[in-house]
C-alpha positions in Angstrom: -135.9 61.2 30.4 -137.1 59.9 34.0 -140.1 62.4 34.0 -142.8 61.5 36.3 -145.8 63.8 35.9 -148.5 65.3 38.3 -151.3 62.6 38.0 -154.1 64.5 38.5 -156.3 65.6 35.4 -156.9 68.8 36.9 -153.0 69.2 36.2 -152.2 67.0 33.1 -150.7 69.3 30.7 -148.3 68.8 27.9 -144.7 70.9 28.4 -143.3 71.8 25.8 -139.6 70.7 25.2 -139.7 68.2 28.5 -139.1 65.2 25.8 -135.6 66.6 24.7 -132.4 65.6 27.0 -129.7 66.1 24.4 -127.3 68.9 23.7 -125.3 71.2 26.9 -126.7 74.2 26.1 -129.6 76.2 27.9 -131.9 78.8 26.9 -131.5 81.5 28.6 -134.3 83.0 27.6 -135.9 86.4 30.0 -139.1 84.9 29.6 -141.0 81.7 29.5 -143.1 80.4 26.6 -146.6 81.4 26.9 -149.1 81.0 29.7 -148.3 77.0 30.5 -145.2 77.2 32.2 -143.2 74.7 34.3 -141.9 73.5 37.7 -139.1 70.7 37.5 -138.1 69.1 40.6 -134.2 67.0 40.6 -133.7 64.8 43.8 -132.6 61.3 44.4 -135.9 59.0 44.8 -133.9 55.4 45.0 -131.5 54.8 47.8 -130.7 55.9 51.2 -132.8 59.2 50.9 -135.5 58.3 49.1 -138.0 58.3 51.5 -137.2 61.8 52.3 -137.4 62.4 48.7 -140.2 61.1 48.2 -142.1 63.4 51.0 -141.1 66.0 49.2 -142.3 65.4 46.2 -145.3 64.7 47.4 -145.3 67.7 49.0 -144.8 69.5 46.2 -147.9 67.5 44.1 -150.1 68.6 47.1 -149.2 72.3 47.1 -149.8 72.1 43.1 -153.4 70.2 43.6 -154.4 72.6 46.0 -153.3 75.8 43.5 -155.5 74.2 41.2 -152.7 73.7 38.9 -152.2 77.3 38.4 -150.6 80.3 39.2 -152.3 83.5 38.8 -153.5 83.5 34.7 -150.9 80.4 34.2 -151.4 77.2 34.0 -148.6 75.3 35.7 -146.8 71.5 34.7 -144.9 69.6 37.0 -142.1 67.2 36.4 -140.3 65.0 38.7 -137.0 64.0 37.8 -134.5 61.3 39.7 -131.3 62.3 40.1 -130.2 58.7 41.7 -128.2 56.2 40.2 -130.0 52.9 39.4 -126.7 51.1 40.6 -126.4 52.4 43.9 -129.4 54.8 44.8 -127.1 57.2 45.6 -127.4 61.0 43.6 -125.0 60.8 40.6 -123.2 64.2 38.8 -123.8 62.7 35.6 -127.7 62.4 36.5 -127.8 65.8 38.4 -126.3 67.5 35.7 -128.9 65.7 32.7 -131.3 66.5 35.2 -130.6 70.4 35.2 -129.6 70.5 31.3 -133.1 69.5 30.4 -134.7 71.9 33.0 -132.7 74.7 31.2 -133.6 73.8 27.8 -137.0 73.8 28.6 -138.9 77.1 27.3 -141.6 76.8 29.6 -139.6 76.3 32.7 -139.8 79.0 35.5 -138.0 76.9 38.3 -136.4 74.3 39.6 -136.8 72.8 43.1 -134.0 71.2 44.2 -131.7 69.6 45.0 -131.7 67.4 48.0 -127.8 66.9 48.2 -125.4 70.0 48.3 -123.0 68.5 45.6 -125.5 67.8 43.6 -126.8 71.8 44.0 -123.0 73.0 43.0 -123.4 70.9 40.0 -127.0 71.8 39.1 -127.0 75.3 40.2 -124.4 76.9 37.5 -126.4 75.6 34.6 -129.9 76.8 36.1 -128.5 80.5 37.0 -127.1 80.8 33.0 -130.9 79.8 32.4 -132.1 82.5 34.7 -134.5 80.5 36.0 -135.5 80.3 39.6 -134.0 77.4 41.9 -135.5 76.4 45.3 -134.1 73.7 47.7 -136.1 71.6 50.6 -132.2 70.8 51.3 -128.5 71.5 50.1 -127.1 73.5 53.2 -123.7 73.8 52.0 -122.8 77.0 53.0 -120.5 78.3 49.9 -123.9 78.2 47.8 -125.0 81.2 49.3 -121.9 83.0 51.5 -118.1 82.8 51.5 -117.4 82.7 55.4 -116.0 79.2 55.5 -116.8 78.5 51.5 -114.2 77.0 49.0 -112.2 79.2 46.5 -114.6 81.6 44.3 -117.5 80.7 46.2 -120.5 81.5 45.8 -119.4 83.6 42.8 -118.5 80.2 40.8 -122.1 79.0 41.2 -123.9 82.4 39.8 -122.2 82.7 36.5 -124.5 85.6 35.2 -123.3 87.6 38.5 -127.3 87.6 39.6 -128.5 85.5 42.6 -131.0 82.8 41.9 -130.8 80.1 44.5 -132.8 79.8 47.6 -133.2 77.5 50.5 -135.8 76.9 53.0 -134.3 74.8 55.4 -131.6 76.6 57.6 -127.9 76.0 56.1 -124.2 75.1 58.0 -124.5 77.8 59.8 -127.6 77.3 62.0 -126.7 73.6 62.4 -123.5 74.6 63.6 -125.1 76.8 65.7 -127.0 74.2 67.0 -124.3 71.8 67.4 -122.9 73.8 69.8 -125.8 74.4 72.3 -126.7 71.0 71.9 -122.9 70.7 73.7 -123.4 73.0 76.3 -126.6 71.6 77.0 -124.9 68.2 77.4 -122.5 69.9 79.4 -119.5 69.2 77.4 -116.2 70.6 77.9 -114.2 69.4 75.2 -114.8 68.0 71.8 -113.2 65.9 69.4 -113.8 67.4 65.5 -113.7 65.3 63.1 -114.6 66.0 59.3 -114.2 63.2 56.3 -112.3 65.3 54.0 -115.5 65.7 51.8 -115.4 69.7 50.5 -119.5 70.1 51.3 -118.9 68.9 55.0 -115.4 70.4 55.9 -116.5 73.9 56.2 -119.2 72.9 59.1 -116.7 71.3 61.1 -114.8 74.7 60.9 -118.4 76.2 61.9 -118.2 74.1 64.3 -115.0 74.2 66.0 -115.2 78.0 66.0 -118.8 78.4 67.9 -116.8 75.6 70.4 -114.1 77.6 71.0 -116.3 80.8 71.1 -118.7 79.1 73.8 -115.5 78.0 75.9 -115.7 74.3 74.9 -112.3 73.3 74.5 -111.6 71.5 70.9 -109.2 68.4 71.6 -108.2 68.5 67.9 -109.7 68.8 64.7 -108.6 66.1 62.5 -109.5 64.9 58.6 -109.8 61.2 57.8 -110.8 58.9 54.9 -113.8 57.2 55.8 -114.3 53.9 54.0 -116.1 50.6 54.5 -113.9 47.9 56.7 -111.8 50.5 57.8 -110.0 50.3 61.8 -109.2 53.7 63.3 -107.0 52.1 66.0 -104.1 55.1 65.5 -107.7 58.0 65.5 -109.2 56.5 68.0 -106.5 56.2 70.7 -106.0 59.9 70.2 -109.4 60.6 71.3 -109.4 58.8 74.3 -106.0 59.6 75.0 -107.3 63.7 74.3 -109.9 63.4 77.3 -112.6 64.7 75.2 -116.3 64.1 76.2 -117.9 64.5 72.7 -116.4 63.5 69.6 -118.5 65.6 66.6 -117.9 64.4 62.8 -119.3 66.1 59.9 -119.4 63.3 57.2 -122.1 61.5 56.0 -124.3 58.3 56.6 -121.8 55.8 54.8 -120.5 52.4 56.0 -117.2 54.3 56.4 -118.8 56.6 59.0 -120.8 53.4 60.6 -117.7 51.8 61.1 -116.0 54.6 63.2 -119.0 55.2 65.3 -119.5 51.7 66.7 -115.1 51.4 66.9 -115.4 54.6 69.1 -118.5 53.4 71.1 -116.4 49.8 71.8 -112.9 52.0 72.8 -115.1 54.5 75.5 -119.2 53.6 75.9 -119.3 56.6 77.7 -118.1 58.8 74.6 -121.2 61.9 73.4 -121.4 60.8 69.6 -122.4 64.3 67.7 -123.3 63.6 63.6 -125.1 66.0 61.6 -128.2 66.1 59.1 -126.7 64.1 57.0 -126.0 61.0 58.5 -130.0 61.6 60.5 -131.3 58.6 58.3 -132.0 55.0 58.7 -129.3 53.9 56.7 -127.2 55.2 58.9 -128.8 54.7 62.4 -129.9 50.9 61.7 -126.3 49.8 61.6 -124.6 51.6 64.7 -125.7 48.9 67.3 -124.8 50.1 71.2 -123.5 53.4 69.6 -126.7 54.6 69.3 -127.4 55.2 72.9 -124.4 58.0 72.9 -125.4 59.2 69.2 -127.1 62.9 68.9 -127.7 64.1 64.8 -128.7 67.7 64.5 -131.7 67.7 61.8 -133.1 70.7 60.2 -136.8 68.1 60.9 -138.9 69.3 63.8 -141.6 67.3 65.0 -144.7 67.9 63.0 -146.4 68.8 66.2 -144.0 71.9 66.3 -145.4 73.7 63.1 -148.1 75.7 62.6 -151.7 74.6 62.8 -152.3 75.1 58.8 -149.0 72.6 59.0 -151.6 69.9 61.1 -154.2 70.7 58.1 -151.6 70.1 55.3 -150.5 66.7 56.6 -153.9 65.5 57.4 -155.1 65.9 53.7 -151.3 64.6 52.7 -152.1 61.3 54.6 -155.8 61.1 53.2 -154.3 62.2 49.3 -151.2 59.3 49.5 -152.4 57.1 52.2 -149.0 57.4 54.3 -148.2 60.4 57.1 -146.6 63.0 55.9 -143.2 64.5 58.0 -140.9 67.7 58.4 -140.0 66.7 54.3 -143.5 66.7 52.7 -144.0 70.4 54.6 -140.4 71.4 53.1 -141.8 70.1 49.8 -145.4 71.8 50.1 -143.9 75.3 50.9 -141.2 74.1 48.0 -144.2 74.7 45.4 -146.0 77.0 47.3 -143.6 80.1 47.6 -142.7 79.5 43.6 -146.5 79.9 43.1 -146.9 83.0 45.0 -144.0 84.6 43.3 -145.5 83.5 39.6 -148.9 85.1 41.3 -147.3 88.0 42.9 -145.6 88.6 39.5 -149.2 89.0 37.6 -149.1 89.0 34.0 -145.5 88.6 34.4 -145.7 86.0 35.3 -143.9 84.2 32.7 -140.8 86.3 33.1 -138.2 84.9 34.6 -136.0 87.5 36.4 -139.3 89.2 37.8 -140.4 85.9 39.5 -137.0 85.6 40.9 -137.1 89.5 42.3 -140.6 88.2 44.0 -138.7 85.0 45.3 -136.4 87.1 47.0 -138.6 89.5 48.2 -140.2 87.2 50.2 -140.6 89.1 54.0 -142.3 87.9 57.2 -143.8 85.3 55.0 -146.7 82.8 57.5 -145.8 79.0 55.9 -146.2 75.6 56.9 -142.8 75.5 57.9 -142.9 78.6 59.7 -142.9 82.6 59.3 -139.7 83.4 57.4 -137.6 85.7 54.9 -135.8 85.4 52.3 -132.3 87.0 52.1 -130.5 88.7 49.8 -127.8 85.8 49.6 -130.7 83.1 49.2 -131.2 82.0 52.8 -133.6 81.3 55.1 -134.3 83.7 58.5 -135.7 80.2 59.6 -133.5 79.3 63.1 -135.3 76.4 64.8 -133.2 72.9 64.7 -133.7 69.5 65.6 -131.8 67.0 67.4 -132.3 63.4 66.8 -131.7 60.1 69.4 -131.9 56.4 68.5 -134.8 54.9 69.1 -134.8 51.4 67.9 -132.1 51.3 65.0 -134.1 54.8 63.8 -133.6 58.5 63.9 -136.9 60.1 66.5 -137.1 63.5 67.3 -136.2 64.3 70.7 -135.5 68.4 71.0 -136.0 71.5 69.2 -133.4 74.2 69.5 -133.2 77.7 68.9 -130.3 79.0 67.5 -129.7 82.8 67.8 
């Protein structure tokens, strides 16, 4: 198992059943084992995230340290698991889903934070609900995990198997970033966009999002096409069709793959004056160090505000981050601090229930008006955020930089 425990001796404590990765089943126990209980956290620490990863995971540590390593009267284990392949650095269903398996097998376990990548949540999220055990995400903004305006078939009911809501997140979903994609338009003053999604299931339904709030704002949408976006790949046929369309923006919700590089600098060669709209995720360097000239035109919506836009406990948090792991801590290692810290308040809130699962998820979800590091928020009864502030990212030498904050309604 790729466990990678909290080293701090205030923390060190032995979980019981964190050695075992064998078998599908999980426990589904109401309560957890005793008064040592434990946190698991599943996201993809090699590859083109894991720097993002990483700050949250750190985040997470820091809220733990600062707890004292409990909760209330229990005393609370954390493990950090990688759900990336070795291969590729890229998250893996196979990992994801041995990841969440030995989560839910785990007596002790009372949640799971996580996971970074929406696909990897549809995979991990059925197998941590049939545990009953508490799952909060610093990501994952698909929005059929928690709604079925724009979802797939049976969604979210396919990912809830006991009926009973379990998942939250605390970075705003599809929604508010298409929300945001679309003032970010007007504010541009564009008139017609060019959708574009890349066939991927977790990114089609914010292009929808986001063709409707167009239309709804009287941006005209030029077309909304699908395409196949792969390495090497020339979009002469696509590409004419946008020019030919007129449109000032073209917007694609895909991700930060060479497919996806390869469109954006072929569209910035056929019209340099062309608004280049991408979406969370493709706001990484993986993606932004390879677009050349394109990244003058290129805008990426970001649920990351500058730090300088949280709360002054936020400024405290990251000072002691950068002083604890001797690197500055971003918009991630907050997401990862509240991550930990709104699980602990629930097991706390719960008092000598502590343990039991279903009363630390009714304590999740009560969450109201709550003062964070991330902001004051709620907690829905669908699982998400009341949070509405998004970013929007420019290209500042080959690298995503903050350059707006934007207020969706």
């Amino acid at each position: 198992m790729r466990a990678r425990w909290l080293g701090l001796a205030a923390l060190a404590a032995v979980i019981p059943g964190a050695a075992g990765c064998g078998g599908t089943g999980v426990s589904g126990a109401s309560q957890a084992a005793g008064n040592q209980l434990a946190i698991y956290s599943s996201l993809p620490l090699q590859g083109p995230t894991a720097a993002i990863s990483r700050q949250i995971v750190d985040g997470e540590k820091q809220a733990l340290a600062d707890a004292g390593g409990h909760a209330g009267a229990f005393k609370i284990g954390y493990v950090s698991l990688d759900d990336s392949s070795p291969k590729n650095g890229r998250w893996d269903p196979g990992i994801t889903a041995s990841d969440a398996k030995t989560a839910a097998q785990d007596t002790s376990t009372i949640a799971y934070l996580g996971d970074y990548n929406s696909a990897a949540t549809a995979i991990s999220l059925p197998l941590i609900n049939a545990a009953g055990i508490l799952q909060v995400s610093a990501g994952s903004p698909y929005v059929g995990l928690t709604s079925s305006l724009d979802a797939g078939q049976d969604e979210p009911g396919r990912f809830y198997p006991t009926g009973r809501r379990t998942f939250g997140r605390l970075p705003p979903g599809d929604s508010i970033e298409g929300g945001a994609q679309v003032k970010l338009m007007r504010l541009l003053g564009v008139r017609s966009v060019y959708v574009i999604d890349d066939q991927d299931p977790f990114h089609l339904p914010l292009s929808d999002i986001v063709s409707a709030g167009a239309a709804r704002a009287g941006i005209a949408v030029a077309a909304h096409d699908s395409l196949t976006l792969a390495p090497g790949t020339l979009y002469t046929g696509e590409i004419e069709r946008i020019v030919k369309s007129g449109a000032q923006a073209v917007f694609l919700a895909g991700s930060d793959g060479l497919g996806a590089v390869s469109l954006w600098r072929q569209l910035h060669a056929a019209d340099p004056g062309l608004l280049l709209l991408g979406t969370s995720a493709m706001a990484d360097e993986a993606f932004t160090s390879q677009i050349g000239a394109a990244g003058a035109n290129t805008y990426l919506t970001t649920p990351a505000l500058s730090t300088a836009l949280y709360p002054g406990r936020a400024q405290r948090v990251l000072s002691d981050y950068g002083r604890d792991f001797g690197s500055a801590g971003g918009p991630y290692a907050l997401y990862g601090y509240e991550a930990m810290s709104v699980v602990l308040d629930a097991i706390r809130s719960a008092g000598a229930h502590g343990n039991d699962r279903q009363v630390v998820i009714d304590r999740f979800f009560s969450t109201r008006n709550r003062d964070s590091v991330i902001g004051r928020y709620s907690i829905r009864p669908d699982g998400e955020t009341t949070l509405s502030r998004y970013g929007v990212d420019r290209v500042v030498g080959g690298r995503p930089s903050f350059s707006r904050e934007l207020t969706v309604p």
